[in-house]
Structure formats: structure tokens, C-alpha cells
N, C-alpha and C positions, 0 to 999 in steps of 0.2 A: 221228628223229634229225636229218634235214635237213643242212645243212650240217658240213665237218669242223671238231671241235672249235677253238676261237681260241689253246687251249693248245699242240694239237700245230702248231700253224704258226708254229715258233720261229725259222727263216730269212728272212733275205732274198734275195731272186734279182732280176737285173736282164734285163726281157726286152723284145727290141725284135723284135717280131713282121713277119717274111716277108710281103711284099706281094706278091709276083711278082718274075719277071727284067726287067730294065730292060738299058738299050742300053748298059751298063758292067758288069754282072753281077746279083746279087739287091740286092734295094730290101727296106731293112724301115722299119717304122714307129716313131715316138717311143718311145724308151724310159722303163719303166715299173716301177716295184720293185713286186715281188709277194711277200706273207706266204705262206711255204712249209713244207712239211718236204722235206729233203732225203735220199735212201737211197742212198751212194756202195757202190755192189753191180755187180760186172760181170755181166751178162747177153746173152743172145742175144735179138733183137728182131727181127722183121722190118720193114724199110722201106717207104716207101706202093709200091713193086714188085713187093715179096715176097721180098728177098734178105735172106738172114740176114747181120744187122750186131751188130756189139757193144755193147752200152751202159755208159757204165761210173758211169752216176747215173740213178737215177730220182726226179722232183721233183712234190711230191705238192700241188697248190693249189686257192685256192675254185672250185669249177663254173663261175661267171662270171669268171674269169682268161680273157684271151686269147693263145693259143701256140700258134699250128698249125705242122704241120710244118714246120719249114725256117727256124724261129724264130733267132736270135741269142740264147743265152740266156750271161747271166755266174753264176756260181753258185761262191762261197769263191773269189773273185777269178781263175775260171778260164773263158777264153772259150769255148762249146762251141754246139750247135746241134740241135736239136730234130730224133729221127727217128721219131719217133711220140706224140701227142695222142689221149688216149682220153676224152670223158666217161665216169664213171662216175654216172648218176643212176638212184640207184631208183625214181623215178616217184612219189615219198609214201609209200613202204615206211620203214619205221625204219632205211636203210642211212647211212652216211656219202657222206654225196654231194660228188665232187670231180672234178678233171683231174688224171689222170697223165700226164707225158712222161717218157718217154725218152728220154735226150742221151748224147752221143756220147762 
């Protein structure tokens, strides 16, 4: 199956991905529209510390999308931030191979 279908990534999302902390606060990088599907679902997530945090979108995009934690992401003109980046690749199994985040 390889990548997720072109059909279900009917979103746009705008993500300007987390460099680190700089001597003014967090630093992120160019931002960049990414073909998405998007799942406005609250859920419990844990954070990269292990605290349970709330999610209240999860945004489903190509493998090669870039969004680590702590992203700046805009999603239906609402500014929000990346608390977890998972690949999901099946290695050349028939799976749908993507990145899920969780935003805040």
C-alpha cells in the first residue's frame, strides 16, 4: 500500500517546525503547507515526559512530512503545537504508511 492515499489528504495544514530554544523562547523553522487529513477528536496523549495531556486534533500526513514535537502547527485557521509525532511505517508491509501528530 505504501504511502497514504492522495485522496484522504484533503487538508491543509500550515507547519513551521521546532528547532530548539533560542535566547527569546522556541525557534521554529520556515513554514510549510502540508496535505493532511485532519481528526478534531479529544483525546488523552502522553507528552515526550510522560504526562498525560489532552489532544484535541490529530493530523494525519505523508511519512516524509516534517513535525516534531513542539512544532507550531496552524490547522482550520487555529494556532496549536505539536505534542506528539509518531511514524507509522510498515517497513513494505501493505500498511498505509504515515505521521501522526497530536496537537494540542
Amino acid at each position: 500500500m505504501g504511502e497514504l492515499p492522495a485522496w484522504l489528504l484533503r487538508h491543509q495544514v500550515l507547519v513551521e517546525p521546532f528547532e530548539g530554544e533560542g535566547p527569546f523562547g522556541p525557534e521554529y523553522g520556515e513554514q510549510v503547507t502540508e496535505s493532511a487529513f485532519v481528526d478534531d477528536k479529544r483525546r488523552l496523549v502522553r507528552d515526550a515526559e510522560g504526562a498525560e495531556v489532552v489532544s484535541e486534533t490529530t493530523v494525519y500526513m505523508r511519512l516524509d512530512a516534517t513535525c516534531p514535537t513542539g512544532s507550531r502547527v496552524t490547522v482550520n485557521g487555529r494556532v496549536t503545537y505539536a505534542i506528539t509525532a509518531s511514524r507509522r511505517d510498515g517497513g513494505g508491509l501493505p500498511t498505509p504508511d504515515h505521521l501522526e501528530v497530536a496537537l494540542q
